[in-house]
C-alpha positions in Angstrom: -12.1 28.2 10.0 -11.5 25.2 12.6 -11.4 21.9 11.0 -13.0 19.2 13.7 -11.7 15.2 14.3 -15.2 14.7 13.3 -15.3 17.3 10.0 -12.3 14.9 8.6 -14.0 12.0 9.4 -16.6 13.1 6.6 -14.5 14.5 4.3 -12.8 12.0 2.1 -10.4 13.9 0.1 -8.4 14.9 3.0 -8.7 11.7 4.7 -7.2 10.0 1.2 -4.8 12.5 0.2 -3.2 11.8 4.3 -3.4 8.3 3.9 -1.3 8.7 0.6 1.1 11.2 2.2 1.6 8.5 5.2 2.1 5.4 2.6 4.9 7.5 0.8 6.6 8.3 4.1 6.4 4.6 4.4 8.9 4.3 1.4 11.5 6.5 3.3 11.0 4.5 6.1 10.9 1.5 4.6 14.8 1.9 3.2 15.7 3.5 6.0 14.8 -0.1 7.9 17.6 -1.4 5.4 20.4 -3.2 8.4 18.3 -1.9 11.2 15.5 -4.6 11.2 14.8 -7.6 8.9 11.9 -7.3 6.9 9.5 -10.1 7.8 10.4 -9.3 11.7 9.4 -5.7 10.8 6.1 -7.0 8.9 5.2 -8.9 12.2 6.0 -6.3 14.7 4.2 -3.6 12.8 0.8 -5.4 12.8 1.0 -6.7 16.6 2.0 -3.2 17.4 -1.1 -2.3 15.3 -3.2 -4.7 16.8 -2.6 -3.7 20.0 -3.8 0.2 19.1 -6.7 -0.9 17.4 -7.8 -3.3 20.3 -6.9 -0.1 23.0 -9.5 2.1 21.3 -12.6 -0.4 19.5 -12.7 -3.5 22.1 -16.2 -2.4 22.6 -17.4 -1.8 19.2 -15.5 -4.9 18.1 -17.3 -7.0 20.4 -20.5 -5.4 19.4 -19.8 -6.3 15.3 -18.2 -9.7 16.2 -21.3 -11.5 15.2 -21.3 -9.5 11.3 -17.9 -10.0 10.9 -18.3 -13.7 11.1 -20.2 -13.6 8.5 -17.9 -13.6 6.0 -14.4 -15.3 7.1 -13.1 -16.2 3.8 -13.3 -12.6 2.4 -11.5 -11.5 5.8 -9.0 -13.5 5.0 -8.5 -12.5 1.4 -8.4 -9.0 2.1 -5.9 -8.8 5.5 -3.5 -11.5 3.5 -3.4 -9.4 0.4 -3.6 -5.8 1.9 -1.5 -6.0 4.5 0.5 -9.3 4.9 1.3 -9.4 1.2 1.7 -6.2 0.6 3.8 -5.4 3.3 5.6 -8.7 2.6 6.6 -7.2 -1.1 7.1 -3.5 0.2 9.8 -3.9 2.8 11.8 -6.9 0.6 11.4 -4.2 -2.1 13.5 -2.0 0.0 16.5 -4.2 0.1 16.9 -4.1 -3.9 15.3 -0.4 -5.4 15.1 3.1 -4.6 12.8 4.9 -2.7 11.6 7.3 -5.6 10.9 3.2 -7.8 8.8 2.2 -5.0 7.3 5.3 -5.1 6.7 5.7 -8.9 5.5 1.7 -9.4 3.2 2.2 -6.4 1.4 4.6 -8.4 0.2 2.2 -11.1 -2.4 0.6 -8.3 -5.3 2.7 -9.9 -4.5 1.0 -13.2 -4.7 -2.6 -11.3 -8.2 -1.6 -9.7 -9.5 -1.1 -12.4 -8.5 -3.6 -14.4 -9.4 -6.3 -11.4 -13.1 -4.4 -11.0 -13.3 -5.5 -14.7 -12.6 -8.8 -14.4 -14.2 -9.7 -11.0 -17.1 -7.4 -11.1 -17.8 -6.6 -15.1 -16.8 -3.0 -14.8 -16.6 -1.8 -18.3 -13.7 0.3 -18.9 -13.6 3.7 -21.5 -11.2 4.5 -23.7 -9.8 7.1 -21.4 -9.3 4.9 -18.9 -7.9 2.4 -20.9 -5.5 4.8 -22.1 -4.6 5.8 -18.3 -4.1 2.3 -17.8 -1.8 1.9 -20.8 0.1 5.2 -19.8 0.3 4.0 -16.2 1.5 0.6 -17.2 4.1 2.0 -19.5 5.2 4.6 -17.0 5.8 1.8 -14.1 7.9 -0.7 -17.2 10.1 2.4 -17.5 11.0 2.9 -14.0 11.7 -0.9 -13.5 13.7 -1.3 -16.9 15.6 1.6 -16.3 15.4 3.2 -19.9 17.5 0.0 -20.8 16.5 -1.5 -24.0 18.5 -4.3 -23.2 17.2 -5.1 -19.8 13.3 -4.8 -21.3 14.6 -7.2 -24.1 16.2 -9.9 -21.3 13.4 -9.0 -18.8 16.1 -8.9 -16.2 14.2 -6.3 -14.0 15.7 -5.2 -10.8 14.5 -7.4 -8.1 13.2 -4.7 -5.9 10.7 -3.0 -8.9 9.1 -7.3 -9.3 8.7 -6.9 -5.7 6.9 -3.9 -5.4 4.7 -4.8 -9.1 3.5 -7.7 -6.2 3.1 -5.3 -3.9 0.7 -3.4 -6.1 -0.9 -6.2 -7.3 -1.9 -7.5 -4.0 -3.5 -3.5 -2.7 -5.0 -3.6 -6.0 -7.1 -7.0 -4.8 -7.4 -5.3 -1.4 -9.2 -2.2 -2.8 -11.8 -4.3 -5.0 -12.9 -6.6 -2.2 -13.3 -3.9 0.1 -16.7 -3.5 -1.5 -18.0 -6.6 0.4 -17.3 -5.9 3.1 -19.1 -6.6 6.2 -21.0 -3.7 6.9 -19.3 -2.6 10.2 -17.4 0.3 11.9 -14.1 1.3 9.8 -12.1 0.3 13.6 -14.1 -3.0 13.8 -13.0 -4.1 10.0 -9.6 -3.3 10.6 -8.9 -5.0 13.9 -10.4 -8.1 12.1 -7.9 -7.6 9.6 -4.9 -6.8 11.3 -5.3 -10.1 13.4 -5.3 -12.0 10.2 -2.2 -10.0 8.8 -0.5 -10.9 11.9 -1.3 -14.7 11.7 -0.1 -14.8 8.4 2.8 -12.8 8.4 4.5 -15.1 11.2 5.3 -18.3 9.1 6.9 -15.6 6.6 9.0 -14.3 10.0 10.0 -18.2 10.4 10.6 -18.7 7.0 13.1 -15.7 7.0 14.7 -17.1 10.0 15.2 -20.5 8.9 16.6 -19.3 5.6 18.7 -16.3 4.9 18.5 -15.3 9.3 16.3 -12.4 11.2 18.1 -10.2 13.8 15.9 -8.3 16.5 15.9 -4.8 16.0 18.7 -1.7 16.7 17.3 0.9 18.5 16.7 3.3 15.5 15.0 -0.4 14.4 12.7 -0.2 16.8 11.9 3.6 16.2 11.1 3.0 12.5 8.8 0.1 13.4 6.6 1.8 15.9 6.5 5.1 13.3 5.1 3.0 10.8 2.9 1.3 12.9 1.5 4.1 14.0 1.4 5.9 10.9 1.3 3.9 8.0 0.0 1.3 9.1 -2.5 2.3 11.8 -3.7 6.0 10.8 -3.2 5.6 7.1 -5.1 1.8 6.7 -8.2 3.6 9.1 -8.6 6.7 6.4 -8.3 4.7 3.3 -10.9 2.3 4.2 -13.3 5.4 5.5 -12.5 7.0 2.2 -13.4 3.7 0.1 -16.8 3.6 1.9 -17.6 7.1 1.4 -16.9 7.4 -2.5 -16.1 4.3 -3.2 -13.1 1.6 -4.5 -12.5 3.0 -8.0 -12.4 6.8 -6.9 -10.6 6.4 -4.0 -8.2 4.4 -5.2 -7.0 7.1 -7.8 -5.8 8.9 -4.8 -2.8 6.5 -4.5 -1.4 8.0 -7.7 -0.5 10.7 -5.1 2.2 8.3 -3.7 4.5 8.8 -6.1 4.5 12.3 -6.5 5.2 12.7 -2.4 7.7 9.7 -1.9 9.6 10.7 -5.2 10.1 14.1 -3.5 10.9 12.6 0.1 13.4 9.8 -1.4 15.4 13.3 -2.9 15.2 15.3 0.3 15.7 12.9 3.3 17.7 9.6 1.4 19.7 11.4 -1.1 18.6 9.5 -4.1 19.1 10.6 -7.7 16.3 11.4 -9.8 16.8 9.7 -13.3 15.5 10.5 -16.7 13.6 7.8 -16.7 12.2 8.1 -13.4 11.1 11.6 -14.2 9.4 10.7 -17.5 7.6 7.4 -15.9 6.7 9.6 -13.0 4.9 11.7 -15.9 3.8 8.9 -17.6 1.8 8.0 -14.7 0.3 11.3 -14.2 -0.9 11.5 -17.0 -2.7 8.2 -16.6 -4.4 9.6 -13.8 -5.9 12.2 -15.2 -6.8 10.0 -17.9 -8.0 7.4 -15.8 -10.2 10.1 -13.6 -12.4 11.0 -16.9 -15.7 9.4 -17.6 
């Protein structure tokens, strides 16, 4: 049976479960950017790249939704400095100081963030089972940063990278809720408006970087890795998660993330060479098991 462009574009289960399989290829990438391209240059450069696509294919329709999109400015700029600014920001200094398969595993917890955030902001009430996801998710993510090392839990010296990428989550986590006010506008519109504010923001981090520890245009396999994840990761990936928010909505679609780690534990293994711990095997179940948890009413 042929599957059309515009089958997929109603279909939110495939579109999610790509745009998870995209962000996990993101975590390969994202190490493999490690002395290739520094990472506040390579937050820039992916969302001017992005901007550029976005504006190539919706100038029309984007001109057409200016006048809603102006309409609410401060919630634009919530959502394209915490989705994408901030949590690229986190993701790619993340890279310098964990593993793949951590940033993989800890990215899974952002289900368990949702929710917790539509509870607070919104009054969501929250079941036990989800509560128990949450509390198997949260517990599966403090293993993976602590190591299965009583010592660092009791000292709290976590590994640098795993902090980063907890912000990381944190900051999709606030994306996801917002999402559901947004304006009511094309899926291409919303993102070009928040891709140009990802791009504003992210340059005084660029400049920042510069001025303190240096920034060094790319190698060539530099610039290879940033246009892959601009055109994947960031482009393709950001389009089908926010199609797959508005057709089942912020709490559902954002279990699909869970997906992340079970994908970019896997890649990390096969394409960087990474060993798989004990304890990154049983907070990878821990999480899982959240998830299903966390899916029951």
């Amino acid at each position: 049976m042929r599957y059309s462009p515009s089958a997929l574009w109603q279909s939110p289960y495939p579109l999610l479960t790509l745009a998870s399989l995209q962000w996990a290829a993101n975590t390969v990438a994202g190490r493999l950017a490690v002395g290739e391209i520094t990472p506040m240059l390579l937050v820039t450069l992916r969302w001017g790249f992005v901007l550029v696509f976005v504006l190539a294919f919706n100038t029309r329709a984007l001109a057409a939704d200016l006048p809603a999109l102006r309409t609410k400015p401060w919630l634009l700029g919530l959502l394209g400095l915490s989705g994408y600014t901030g949590f690229t920001a986190f993701f790619y200094a993340a890279a310098y100081h964990t593993t793949g398969a951590n940033m993989s595993i800890i990215q899974g917890s952002m289900p368990f963030f949702v929710f917790s955030l539509a509870f607070l902001v919104r009054g969501r009430r929250v079941g036990l089972a989800q509560a128990l996801g949450m509390a198997f998710g949260v517990a599966g993510v403090a293993l993976v940063a602590t190591r299965g090392d009583l010592e660092v839990a009791r000292t709290l010296a976590f590994n640098l990278g795993d902090l980063f990428m907890v912000g990381a989550t944190v900051s999709y986590a606030i994306y996801t809720v917002g999402l559901e006010d947004r304006p009511r506008v094309g899926s291409l519109s919303l993102f070009a408006a928040l891709v140009a504010v990802a791009l504003m923001t992210s340059l005084p981090l660029t400049l920042i970087e510069a001025a303190t520890s240096g920034t060094f245009w790319p190698t060539p396999k530099g610039w290879v890795i940033t246009i892959l994840v601009s055109i994947f990761p960031s482009f393709l990936a950001q389009v089908f998660y926010i199609r797959g928010v508005e057709l089942i909505g912020p709490g559902r679609a954002g279990i699909f993330v869970n997906l992340i780690p079970v994908f970019g534990a896997a890649m990390a293994v096969a394409f960087l060479g990474e060993p798989f711990g004990w304890y990154q095997a049983v907070g990878l179940a821990l999480v899982m098991a959240g998830i299903v948890f966390a899916q029951k009413r």
